[in-house]
KOLPABA-781352 format. One record per residue (C-alpha): residue number from 1; residue in three letters; z, y, x. Coordinates in steps of 0.001 Angstrom, whole numbers, plus 500000, padded with zeros to 6 digits. Layout:
# KOLPABA-781352
(r NUM; "ALA"; (Z; Y; X)) ...
***
This chain:
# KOLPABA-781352
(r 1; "UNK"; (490959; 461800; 506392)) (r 2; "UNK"; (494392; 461196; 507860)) (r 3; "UNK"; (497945; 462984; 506316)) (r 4; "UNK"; (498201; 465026; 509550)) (r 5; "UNK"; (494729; 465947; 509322)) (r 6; "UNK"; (495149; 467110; 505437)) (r 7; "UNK"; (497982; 468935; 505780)) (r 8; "UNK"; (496527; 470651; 508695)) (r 9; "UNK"; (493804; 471786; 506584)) (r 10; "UNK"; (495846; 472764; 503913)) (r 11; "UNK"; (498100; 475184; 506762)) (r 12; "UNK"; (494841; 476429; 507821)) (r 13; "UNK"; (493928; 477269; 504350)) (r 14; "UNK"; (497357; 478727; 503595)) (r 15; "UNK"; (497376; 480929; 506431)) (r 16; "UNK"; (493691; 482187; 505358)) (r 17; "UNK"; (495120; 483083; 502031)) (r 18; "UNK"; (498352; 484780; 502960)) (r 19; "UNK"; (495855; 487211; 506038)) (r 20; "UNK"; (493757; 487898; 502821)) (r 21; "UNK"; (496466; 488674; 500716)) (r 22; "UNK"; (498338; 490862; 503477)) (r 23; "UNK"; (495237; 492817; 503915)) (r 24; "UNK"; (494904; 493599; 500305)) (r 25; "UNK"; (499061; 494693; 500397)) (r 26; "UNK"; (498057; 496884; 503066)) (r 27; "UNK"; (495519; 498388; 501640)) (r 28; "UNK"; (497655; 499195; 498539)) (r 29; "UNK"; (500548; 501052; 500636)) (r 30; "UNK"; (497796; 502645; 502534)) (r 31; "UNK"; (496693; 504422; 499163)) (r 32; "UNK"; (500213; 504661; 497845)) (r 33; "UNK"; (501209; 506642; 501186)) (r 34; "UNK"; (497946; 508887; 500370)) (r 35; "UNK"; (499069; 509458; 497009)) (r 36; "UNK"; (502853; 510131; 497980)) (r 37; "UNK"; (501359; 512967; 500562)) (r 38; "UNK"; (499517; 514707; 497538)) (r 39; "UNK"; (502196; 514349; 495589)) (r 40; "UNK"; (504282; 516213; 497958)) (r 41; "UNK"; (502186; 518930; 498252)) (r 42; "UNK"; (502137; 519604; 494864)) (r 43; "UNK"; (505783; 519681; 494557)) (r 44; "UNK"; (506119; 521636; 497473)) (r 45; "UNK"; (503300; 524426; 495685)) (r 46; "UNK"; (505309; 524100; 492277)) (r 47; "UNK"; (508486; 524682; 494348)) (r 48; "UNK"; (507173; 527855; 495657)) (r 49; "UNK"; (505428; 529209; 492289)) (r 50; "UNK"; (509335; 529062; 491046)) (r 51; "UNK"; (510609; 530454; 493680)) (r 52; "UNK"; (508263; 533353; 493397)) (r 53; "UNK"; (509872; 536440; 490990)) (r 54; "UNK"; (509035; 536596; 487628)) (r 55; "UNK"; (506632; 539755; 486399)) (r 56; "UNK"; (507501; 541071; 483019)) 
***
């Protein structure tokens, strides 16, 4: 196999790695923006349980 021809294999495989590895980042801030939402709406539920007056 030629230099051109190895190195053009080696891009190829590069590029395969670095879509797989994207994907996988993508699917982590995918789940990380889920979990952000539920966190916000418990924060915004404790908010208003503080806000609500005290009974004695």
């Amino acid at each position: 196999m030629t230099q051109a021809a190895e190195n053009g294999i080696d891009l190829a495989a590069t590029v395969v790695a670095l879509s797989a590895e994207a994907a996988e980042l993508q699917t982590r801030i995918d789940a990380l923006r889920e979990e952000l939402v539920a966190l916000d709406v418990q924060m915004e539920a404790i908010t208003a349980a503080l806000r609500q007056p005290r009974s004695r």
